[in-house]
C-alpha positions in Angstrom: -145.6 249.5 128.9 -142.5 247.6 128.1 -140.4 250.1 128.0 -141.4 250.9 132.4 -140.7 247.1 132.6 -137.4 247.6 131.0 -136.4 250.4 133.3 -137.4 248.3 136.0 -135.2 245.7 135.6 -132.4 248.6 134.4 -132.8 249.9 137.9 -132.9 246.7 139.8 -129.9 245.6 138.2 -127.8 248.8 138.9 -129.0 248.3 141.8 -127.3 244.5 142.5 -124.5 246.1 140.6 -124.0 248.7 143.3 -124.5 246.4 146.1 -121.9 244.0 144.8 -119.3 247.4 144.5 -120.0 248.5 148.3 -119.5 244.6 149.2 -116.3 244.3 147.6 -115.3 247.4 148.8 -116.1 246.6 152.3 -114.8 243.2 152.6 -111.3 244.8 151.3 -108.9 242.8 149.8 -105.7 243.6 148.1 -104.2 243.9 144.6 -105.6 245.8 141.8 -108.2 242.7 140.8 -109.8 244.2 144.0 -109.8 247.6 143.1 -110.7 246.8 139.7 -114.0 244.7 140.3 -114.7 247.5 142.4 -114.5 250.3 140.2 -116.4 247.9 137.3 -119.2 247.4 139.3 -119.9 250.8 140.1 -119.1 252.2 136.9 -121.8 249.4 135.1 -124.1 249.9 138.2 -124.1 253.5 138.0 -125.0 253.0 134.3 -127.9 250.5 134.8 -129.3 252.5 137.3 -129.6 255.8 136.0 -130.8 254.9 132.6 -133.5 252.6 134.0 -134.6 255.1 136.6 -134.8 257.9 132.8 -136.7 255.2 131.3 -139.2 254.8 134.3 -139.6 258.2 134.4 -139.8 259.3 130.6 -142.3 256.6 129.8 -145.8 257.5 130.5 -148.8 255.6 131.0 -151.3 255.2 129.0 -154.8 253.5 129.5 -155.6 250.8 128.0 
């Protein structure tokens, strides 16, 4: 069960990581800082997100 919970808040947390890439993205700016935060955030949220969604999936439930 805790390992669901973990890939829960894996997920949710690539998920905010995502969100804040597409916001910086959008709201432009110039200068590598920009482009950096940018590809940071999507690299990290990428990362978050697909390991949390494996461990949602690969972890089975099991009653109790």
């Amino acid at each position: 069960m805790e390992k669901r919970v973990l890939g829960i808040l894996f997920t949710l947390l690539g998920a905010v990581g995502l969100v804040l890439a597409a916001v910086n993205f959008i709201n432009g700016g110039e200068g590598t800082r920009n482009v950096k935060s940018i590809i940071i955030y999507a690299i990290l949220g990428a990362i978050f997100f697909f390991a949390g969604m494996g461990l949602v999936r690969s972890t089975r439930d099991r009653p109790s």
